[in-house]
Backbone bond lengths (Angstrom), bond angles and torsions (degrees), N, CA, C in turn:
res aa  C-N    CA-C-N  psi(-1)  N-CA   C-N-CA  omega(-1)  CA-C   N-CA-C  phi
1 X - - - 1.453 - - 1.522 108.44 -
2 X 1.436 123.10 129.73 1.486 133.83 -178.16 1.484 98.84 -67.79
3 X 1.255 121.18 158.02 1.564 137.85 153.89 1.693 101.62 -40.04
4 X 1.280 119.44 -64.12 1.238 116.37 158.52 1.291 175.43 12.10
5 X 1.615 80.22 -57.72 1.358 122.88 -170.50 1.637 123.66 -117.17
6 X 2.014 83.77 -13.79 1.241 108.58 -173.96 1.540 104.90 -92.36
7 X 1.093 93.34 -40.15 1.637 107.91 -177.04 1.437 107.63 -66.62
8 X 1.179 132.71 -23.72 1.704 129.00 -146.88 1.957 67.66 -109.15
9 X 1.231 130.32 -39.88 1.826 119.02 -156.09 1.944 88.24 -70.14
10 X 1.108 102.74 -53.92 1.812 118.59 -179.75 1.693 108.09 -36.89
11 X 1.743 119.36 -46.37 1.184 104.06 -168.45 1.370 103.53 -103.63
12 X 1.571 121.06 -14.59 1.530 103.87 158.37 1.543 138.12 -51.83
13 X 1.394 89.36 -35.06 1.286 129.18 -163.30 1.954 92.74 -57.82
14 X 1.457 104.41 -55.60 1.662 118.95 -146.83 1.408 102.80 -86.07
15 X 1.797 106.86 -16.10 1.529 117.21 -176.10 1.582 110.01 -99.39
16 X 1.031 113.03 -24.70 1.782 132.48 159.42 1.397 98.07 -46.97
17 X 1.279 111.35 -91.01 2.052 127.86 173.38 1.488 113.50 -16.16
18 X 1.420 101.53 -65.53 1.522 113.23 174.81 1.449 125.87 -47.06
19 X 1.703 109.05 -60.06 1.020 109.24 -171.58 1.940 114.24 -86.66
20 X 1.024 102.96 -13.97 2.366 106.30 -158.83 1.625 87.78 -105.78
21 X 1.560 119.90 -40.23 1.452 128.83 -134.32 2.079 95.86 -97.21
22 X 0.979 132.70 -29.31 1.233 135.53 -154.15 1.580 111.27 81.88
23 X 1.530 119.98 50.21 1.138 114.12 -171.54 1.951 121.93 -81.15
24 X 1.889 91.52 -26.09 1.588 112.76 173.69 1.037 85.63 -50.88
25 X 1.413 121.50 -96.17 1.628 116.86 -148.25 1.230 126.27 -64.06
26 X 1.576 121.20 -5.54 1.789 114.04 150.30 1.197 125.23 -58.38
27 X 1.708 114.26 -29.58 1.269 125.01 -163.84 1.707 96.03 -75.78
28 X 1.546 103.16 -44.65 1.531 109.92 -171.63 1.265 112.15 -44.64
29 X 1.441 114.86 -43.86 1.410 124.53 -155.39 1.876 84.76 -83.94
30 X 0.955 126.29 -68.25 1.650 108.48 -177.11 1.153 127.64 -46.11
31 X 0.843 126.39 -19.32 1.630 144.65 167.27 1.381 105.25 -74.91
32 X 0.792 140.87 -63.51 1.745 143.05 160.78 1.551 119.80 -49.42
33 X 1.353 107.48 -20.61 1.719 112.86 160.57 1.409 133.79 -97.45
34 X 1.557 105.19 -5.78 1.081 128.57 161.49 1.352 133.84 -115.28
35 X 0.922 129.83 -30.12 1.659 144.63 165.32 1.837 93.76 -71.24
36 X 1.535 128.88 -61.24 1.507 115.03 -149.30 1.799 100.62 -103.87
37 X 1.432 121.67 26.39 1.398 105.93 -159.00 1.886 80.18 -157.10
38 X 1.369 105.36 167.01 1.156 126.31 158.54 1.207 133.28 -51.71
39 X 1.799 131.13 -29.50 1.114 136.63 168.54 1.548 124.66 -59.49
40 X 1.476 87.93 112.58 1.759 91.98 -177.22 1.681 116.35 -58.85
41 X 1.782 118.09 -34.70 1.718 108.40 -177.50 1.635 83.86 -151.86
42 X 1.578 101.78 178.95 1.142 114.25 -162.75 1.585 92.80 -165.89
43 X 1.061 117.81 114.84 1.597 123.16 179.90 1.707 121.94 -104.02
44 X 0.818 146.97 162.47 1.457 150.24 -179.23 1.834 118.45 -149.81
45 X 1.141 128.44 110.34 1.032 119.37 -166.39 1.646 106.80 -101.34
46 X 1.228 117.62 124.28 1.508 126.23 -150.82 1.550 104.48 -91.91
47 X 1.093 114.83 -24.25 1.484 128.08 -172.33 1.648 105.32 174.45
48 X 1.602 109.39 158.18 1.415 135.42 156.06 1.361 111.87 176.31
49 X 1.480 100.77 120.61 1.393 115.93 176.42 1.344 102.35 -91.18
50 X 0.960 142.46 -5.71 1.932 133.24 170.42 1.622 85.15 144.57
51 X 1.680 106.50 -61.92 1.535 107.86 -167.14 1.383 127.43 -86.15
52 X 1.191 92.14 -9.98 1.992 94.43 -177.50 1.833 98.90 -136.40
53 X 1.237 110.84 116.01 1.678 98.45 178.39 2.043 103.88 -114.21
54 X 1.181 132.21 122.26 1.208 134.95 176.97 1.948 97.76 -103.84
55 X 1.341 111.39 148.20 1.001 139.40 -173.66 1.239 132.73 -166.66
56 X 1.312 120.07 136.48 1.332 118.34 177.92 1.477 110.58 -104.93
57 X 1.631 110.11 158.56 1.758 111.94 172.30 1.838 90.27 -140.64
58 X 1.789 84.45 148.02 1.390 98.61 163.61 1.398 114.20 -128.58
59 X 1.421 118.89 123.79 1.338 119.00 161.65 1.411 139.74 -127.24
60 X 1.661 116.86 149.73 1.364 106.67 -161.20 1.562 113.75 -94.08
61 X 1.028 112.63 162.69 1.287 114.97 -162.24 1.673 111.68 -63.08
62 X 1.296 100.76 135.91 1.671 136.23 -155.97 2.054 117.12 55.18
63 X 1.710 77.92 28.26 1.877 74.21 163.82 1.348 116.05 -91.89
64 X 1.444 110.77 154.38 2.002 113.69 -168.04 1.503 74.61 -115.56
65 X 1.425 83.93 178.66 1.806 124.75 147.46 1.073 105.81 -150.08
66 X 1.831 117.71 119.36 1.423 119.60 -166.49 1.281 114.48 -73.85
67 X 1.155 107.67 -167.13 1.772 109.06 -171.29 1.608 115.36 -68.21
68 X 1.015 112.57 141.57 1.546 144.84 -151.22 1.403 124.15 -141.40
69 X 1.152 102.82 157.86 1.605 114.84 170.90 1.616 99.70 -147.10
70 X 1.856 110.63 169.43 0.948 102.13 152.24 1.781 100.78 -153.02
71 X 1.498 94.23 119.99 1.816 96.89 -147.56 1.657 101.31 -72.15
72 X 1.192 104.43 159.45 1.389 115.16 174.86 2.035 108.56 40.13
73 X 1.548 93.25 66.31 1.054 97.64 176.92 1.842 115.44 -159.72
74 X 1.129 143.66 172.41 1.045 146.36 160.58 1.196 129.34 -133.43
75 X 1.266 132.75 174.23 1.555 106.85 -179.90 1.520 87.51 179.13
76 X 1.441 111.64 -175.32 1.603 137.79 143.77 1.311 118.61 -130.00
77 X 1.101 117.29 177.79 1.394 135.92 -160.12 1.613 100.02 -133.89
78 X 1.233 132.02 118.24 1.774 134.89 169.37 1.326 92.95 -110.26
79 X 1.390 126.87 126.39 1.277 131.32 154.60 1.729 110.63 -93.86
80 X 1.315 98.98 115.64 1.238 117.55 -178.91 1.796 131.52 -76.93
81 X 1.191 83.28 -9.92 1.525 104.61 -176.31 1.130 128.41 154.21
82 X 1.624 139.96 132.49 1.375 129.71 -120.60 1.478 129.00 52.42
83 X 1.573 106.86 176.18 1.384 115.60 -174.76 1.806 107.03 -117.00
84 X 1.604 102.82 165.16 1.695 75.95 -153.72 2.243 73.39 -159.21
85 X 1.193 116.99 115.78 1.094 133.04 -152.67 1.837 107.25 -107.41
86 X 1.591 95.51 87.86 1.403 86.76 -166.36 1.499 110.43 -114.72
87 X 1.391 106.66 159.03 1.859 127.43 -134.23 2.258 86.89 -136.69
88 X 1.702 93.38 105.28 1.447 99.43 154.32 1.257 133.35 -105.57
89 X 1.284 111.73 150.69 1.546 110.27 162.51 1.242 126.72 -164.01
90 X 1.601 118.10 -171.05 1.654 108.02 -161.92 1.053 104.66 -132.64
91 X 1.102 146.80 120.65 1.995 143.47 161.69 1.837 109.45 -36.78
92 X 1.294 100.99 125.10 1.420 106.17 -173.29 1.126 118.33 -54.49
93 X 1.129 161.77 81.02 1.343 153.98 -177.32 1.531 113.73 -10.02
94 X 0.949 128.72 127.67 1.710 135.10 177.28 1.792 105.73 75.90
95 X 1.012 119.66 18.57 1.404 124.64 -170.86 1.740 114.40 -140.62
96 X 1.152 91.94 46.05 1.527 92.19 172.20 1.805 99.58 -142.46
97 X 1.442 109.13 140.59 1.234 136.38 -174.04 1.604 113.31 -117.51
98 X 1.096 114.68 -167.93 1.768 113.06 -166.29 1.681 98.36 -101.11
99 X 1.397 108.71 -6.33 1.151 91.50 175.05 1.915 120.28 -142.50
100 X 1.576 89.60 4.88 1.620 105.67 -171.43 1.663 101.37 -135.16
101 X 1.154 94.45 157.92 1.697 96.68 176.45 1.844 104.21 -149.97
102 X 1.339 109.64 155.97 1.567 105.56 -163.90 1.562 81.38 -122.39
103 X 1.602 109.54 127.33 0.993 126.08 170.02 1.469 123.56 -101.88
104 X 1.427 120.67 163.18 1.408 130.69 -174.36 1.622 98.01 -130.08
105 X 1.282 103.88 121.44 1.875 109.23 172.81 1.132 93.12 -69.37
106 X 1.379 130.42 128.51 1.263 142.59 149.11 1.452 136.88 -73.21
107 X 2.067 109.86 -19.49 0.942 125.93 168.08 1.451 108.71 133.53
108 X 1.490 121.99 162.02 1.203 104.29 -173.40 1.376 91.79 -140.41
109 X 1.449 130.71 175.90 1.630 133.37 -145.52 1.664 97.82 -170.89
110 X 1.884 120.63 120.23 1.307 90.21 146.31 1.343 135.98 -106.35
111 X 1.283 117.25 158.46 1.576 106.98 -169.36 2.158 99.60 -109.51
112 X 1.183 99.00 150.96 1.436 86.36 -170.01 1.507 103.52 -134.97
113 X 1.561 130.85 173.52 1.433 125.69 -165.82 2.193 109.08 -54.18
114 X 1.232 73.52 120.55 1.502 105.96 162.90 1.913 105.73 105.93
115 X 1.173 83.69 2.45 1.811 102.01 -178.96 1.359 110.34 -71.79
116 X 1.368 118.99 169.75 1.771 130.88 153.55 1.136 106.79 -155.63
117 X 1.956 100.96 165.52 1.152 109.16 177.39 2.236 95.96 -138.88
118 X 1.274 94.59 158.92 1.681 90.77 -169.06 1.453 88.67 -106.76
119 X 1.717 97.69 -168.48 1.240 109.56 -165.82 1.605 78.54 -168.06
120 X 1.254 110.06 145.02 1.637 114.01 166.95 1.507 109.74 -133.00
121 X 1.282 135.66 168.04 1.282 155.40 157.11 1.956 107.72 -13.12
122 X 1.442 104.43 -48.71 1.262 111.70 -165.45 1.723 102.11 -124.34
123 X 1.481 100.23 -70.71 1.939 97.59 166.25 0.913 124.88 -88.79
124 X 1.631 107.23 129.32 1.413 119.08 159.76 1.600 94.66 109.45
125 X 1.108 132.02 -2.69 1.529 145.72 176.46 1.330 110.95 -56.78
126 X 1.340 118.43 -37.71 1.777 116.36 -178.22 1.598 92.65 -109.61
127 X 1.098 94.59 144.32 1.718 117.79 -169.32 1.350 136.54 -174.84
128 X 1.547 136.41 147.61 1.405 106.26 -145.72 1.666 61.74 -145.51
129 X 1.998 100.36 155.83 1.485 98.42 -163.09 1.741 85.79 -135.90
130 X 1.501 127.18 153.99 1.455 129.03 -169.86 1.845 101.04 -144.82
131 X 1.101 101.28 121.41 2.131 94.61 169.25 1.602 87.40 -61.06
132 X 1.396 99.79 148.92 1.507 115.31 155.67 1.426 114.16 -130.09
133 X 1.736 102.54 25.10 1.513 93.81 169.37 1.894 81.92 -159.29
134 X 1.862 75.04 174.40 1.868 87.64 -171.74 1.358 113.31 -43.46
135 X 1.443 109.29 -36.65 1.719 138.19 -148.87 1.415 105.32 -123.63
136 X 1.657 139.45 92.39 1.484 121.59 151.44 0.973 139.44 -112.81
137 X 1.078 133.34 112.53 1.839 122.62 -172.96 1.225 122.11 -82.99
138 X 0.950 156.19 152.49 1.226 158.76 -158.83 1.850 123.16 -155.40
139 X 0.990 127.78 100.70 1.311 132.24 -173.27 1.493 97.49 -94.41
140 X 1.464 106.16 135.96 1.734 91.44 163.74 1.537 96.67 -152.68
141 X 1.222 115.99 143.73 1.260 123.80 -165.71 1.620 100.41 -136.44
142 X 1.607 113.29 123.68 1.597 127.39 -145.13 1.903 96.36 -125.39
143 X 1.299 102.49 137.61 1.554 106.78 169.17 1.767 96.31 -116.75
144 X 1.396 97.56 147.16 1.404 112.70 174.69 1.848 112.81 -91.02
145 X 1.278 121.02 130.76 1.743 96.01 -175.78 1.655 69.20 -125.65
146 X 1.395 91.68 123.17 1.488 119.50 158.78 1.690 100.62 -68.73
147 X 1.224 114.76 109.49 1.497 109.90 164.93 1.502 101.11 -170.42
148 X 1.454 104.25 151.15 1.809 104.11 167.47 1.650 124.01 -77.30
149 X 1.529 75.75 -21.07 1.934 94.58 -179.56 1.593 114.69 -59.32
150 X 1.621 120.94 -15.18 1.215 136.14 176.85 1.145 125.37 -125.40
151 X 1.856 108.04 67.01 1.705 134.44 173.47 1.714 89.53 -47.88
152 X 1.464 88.40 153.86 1.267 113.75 153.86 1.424 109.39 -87.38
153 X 1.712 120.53 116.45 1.443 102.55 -174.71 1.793 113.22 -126.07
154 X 1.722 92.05 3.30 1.833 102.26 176.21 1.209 96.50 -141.57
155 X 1.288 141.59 141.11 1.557 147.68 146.17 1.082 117.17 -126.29
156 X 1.260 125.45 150.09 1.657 141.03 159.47 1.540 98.61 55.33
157 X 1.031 121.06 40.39 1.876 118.15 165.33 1.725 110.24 -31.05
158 X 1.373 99.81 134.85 1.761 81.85 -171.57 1.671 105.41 -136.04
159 X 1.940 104.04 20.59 1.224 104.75 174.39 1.391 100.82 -156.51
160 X 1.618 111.31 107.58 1.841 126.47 172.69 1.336 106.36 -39.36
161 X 1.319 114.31 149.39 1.030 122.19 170.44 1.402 109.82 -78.42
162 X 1.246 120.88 179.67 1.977 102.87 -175.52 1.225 96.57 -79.91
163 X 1.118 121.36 146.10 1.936 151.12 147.87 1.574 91.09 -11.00
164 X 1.181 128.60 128.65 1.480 121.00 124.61 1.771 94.21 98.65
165 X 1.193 112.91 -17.17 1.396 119.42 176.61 1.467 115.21 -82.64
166 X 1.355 128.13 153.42 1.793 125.77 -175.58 1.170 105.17 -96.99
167 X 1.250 147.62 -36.10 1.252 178.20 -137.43 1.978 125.24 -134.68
168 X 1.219 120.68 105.83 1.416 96.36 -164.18 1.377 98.23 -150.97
169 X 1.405 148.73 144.33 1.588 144.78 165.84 1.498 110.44 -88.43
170 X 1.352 108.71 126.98 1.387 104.28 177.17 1.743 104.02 -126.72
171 X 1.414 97.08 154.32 1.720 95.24 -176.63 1.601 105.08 -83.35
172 X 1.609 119.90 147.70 1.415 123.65 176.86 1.632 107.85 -104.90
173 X 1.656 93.97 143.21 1.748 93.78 176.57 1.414 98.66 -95.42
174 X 1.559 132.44 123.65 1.333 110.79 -171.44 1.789 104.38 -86.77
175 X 0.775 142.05 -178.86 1.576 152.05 -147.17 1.481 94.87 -85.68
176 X 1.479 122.80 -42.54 1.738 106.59 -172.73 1.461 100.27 -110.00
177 X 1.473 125.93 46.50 1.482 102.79 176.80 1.378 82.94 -149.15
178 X 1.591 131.41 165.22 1.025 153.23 140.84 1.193 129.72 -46.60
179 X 1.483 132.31 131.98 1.813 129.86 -166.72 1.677 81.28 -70.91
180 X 1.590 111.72 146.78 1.153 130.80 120.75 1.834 125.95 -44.87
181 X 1.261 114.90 143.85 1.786 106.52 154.62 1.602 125.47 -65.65
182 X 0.918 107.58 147.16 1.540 114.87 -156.14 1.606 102.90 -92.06
């Protein structure tokens, strides 16, 4: 499937939800849990049959989700409304340990309502996501690639590399253990 092809399934997909599904008034209600309350995001998962998972996130303004992966997978990102400030990067080659990994900022981009940003199998897979407005919605619609060729080789990063730096060590949560405090 092309980027393309992915994108045109993503916004059918989000305008289907919206309009047949009761998607307004889910949105309403996240917006009212995030804009009038303490909760920084609020997620809703719209569907996943094993191979295709669609989901929505809401976040309030200056909520993150730190750096991430999501292995053996692809996807896009539709920002539905608001701006939403997203941060790539790559594990240094020869610099990853069982419990640390040395990262490279790859660059960061904002994408804003009616925008996206991708993510593939290999690039663009680790990524750290920020509201840049009171209000962000976020659609993201995920393919699963069944393959061995696509280890999980970073999860749940639970310490940024410094601000402004190209180069940064972050600690890894590995899949069967619990994060330490950072």
């Amino acid at each position: 499937m092309t980027r393309k092809m992915l994108l045109s399934l993503a916004e059918a997909r989000l305008s289907h939800w919206m309009e047949q599904q009761g998607g307004k008034a889910v949105v309403a209600e996240m917006r009212c849990a995030v804009v009038e309350s303490d909760v920084e995001r609020v997620s809703r998962v719209i569907s996943d049959d094993g191979d295709w998972r669609a989901s929505l996130l809401a976040l309030g303004s200056g909520a993150e989700l730190p750096i991430h992966d999501h292995p053996a997978t692809r996807g896009v990102l539709l920002i539905g409304e608001g701006a939403l400030r997203v941060r790539h990067f790559d594990v240094v080659e020869g610099h990853r340990g069982k419990r640390t990994a040395m990262l490279r900022n790859r660059g960061e981009r904002l994408v804003t309502t009616g925008g996206h940003d991708w993510f593939g199998a290999k690039r663009n897979n680790l990524h750290a996501l920020e509201s840049m407005a009171e209000f962000t919605l976020v659609f993201s619609v995920r393919q699963h690639l069944s393959s061995p060729k696509f280890p999980r080789s970073v999860y749940a990063l639970i310490r940024n590399p410094n601000p402004g730096e190209p180069v940064g060590v972050a600690l890894v949560k590995p899949m069967d253990e619990t994060p330490s405090a950072p």
